[in-house]
Structure formats: C-alpha cells, structure tokens
N, C-alpha and C positions, 0 to 999 in steps of 0.2 A: 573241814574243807567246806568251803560257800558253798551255793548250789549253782551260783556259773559256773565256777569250778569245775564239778561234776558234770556239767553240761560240758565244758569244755573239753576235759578229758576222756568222755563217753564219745562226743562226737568228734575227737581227732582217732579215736581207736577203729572209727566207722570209717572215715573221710582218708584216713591213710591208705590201705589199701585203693582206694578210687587214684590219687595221688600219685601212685606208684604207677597207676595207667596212663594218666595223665600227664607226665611229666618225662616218658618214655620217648615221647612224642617230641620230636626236636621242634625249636617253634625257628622257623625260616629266617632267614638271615637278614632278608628286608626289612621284618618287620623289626627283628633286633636293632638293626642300623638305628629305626625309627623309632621307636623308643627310646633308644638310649639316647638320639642327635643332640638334645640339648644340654647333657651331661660333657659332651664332649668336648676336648682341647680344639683349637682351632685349625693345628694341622689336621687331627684325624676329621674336621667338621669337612676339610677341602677334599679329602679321601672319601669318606663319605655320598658325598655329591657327584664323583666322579663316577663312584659305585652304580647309584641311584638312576642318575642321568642315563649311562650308559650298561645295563650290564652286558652285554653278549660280548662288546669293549674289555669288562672289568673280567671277564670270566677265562678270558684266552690273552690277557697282559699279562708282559712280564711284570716283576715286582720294580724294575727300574721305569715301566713305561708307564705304569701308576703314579709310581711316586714324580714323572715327571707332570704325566698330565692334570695331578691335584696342584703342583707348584711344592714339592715338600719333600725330602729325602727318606729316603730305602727305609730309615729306624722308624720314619713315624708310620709308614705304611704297615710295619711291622709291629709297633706299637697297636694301632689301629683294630689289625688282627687279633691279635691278647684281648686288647676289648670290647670285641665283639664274641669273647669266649673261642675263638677256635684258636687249635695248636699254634699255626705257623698263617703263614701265605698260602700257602699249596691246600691248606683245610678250608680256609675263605673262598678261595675261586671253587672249589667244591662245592659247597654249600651253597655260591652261586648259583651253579651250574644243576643243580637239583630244586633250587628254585627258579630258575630258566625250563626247570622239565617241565615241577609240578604245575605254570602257571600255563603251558602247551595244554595241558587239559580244559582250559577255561579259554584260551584264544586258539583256535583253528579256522580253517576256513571258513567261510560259509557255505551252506547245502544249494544244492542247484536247483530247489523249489523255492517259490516264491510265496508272497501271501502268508495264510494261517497255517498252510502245508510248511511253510517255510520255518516257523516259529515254533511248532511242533516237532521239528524233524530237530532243530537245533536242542531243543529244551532234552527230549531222546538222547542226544548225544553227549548232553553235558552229564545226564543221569550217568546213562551208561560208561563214562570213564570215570564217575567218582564211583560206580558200584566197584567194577573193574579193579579201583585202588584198597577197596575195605578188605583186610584178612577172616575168615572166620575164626583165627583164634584170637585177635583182639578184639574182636566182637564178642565172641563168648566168653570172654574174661571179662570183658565191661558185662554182659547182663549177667551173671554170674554174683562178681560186686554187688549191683545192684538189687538184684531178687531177696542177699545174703543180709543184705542193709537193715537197721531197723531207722537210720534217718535220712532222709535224704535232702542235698540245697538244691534247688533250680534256682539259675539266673536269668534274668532278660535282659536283653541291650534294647532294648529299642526295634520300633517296627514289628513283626509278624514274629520276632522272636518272642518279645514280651507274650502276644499274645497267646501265644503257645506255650511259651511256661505257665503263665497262668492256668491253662488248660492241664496242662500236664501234673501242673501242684493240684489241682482240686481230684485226678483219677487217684492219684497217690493217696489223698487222705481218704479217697472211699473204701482204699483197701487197709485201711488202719496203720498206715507208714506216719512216723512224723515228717511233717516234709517244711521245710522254710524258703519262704519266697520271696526272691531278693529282686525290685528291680531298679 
C-alpha cells in the first residue's frame, strides 16, 4: 500500500466518526433547493422559485396550489420533493417550515435602544438564541471526537473565517495534533 494510501485510510478512520456528527445535522432545505437549482428540470426549476420567492406561501400550500402557482402539475411538484431528498410533499413543507423557524432566530425585531446600546443588545440577542439552540450532548460528542483525534482538517471560507482556522490550525500543532489547513 502507497503512503497516500495509508494516509487515506488513517485519516478516514479519524474523520469518520467527526462525519457521523456532521452529517446528523440536516442541512436546510434552502440551501438544498440552491444547490441543487441548476441540476434541475425546468418544471421543478419553476417549483423552486415559487419555494424561494415565497416561503410562508410555499409552507402552508396545498400541493395543487404550488403546482398551480410554479405553472406545472401535482407529479412535478412531487417530483421536485424526491429531489430535494424528502419523502413526499408534507416532508417539504416541514422542512420549510423549520427553516421559516431556524431563520426567526436571525430576523426578529429590533430592540427599543438605539445607537451602540442598540447594536449590543441586538448582537446579545443573536448570541443568546444560537447558545439557546446548542445541546450539550452534541457538543460533547464534537469535543470528545476531537480531543480523541490524532488529525485534524480545518477549513476557511473566506473572511474572519479563514482567519481563524488559521489561528486555530497553528494552537493544534502546538499541541502536537496533525492538523491540515485547507483554505
């Protein structure tokens, strides 16, 4: 066996467990839609946009009132459904509809202070409903993973992300972890 090989196979036996946490994690149906859009047939592209456009619309229509308002009949609607991975119709408008929650975290009011009071109270607020959303046993199964790791990837996108895996890849190899740093 090569020595990628053995790199490969070492570090899928590390990176699976992480995998299994990761992957647990439904990824939203937005973002599905948007991803997949340009793979799509052109009924389900008109389905799509109806979704997108409107959801609080898409989350409480019927499957007839979809398929009228994309211009496209009940099977492609249904179609549409299958290809965005859920069961039926009725899993779709769910999946909306959990996506219409989780994004209530990120758009609420505005606080009744103004100024730097104002910016601080909002920024407070957004913490505290994504703390609100974290379990501590998916948290201690992520550091768990991680502690139990002998390699670890960080990734950066871009922005304040990059610069923080960077940060984060250089703590890692003080503590003698392999760590590979992708950005």
């Amino acid at each position: 066996m090569s020595f990628i090989s053995q790199i490969y196979y070492k570090s899928k036996a590390i990176i699976n467990p992480v995998l299994e946490v990761i992957m647990n994690v439904e990824i939203d149906i937005i973002s599905r839609i948007t991803e997949m859009y340009p793979k799509l047939r052109e009924a389900e592209k008109s389905v799509a946009k109806v979704i997108v456009d409107d959801l609080t619309f898409a989350s409480s229509a019927s499957i007839t009132e979809l398929a009228e308002q994309a211009q496209v009949s009940e099977a492609s609607v249904t179609r549409f459904a299958k290809t965005m991975g859920c069961k039926n119709v009725r899993d779709l408008k769910l999946r909306i509809v959990k996506c219409l929650a989780v994004g209530q975290r990120f758009i609420y009011e505005k606080p009744d202070e103004t100024g730097i009071q104002g910016i601080y109270q909002s920024a407070q607020n957004v913490i505290q409903k994504n703390r609100d959303a974290i379990t501590p046993e998916v948290l201690n199964k992520a550091c768990d993973i991680v502690n139990n790791s002998r390699q670890i990837v960080i990734v950066g996108m871009g922005g304040g992300s990059t610069v923080l895996s960077q940060e984060r890849a250089v703590q890692v190899i003080s503590v003698r972890v392999c760590c590979l740093f992708i950005q």
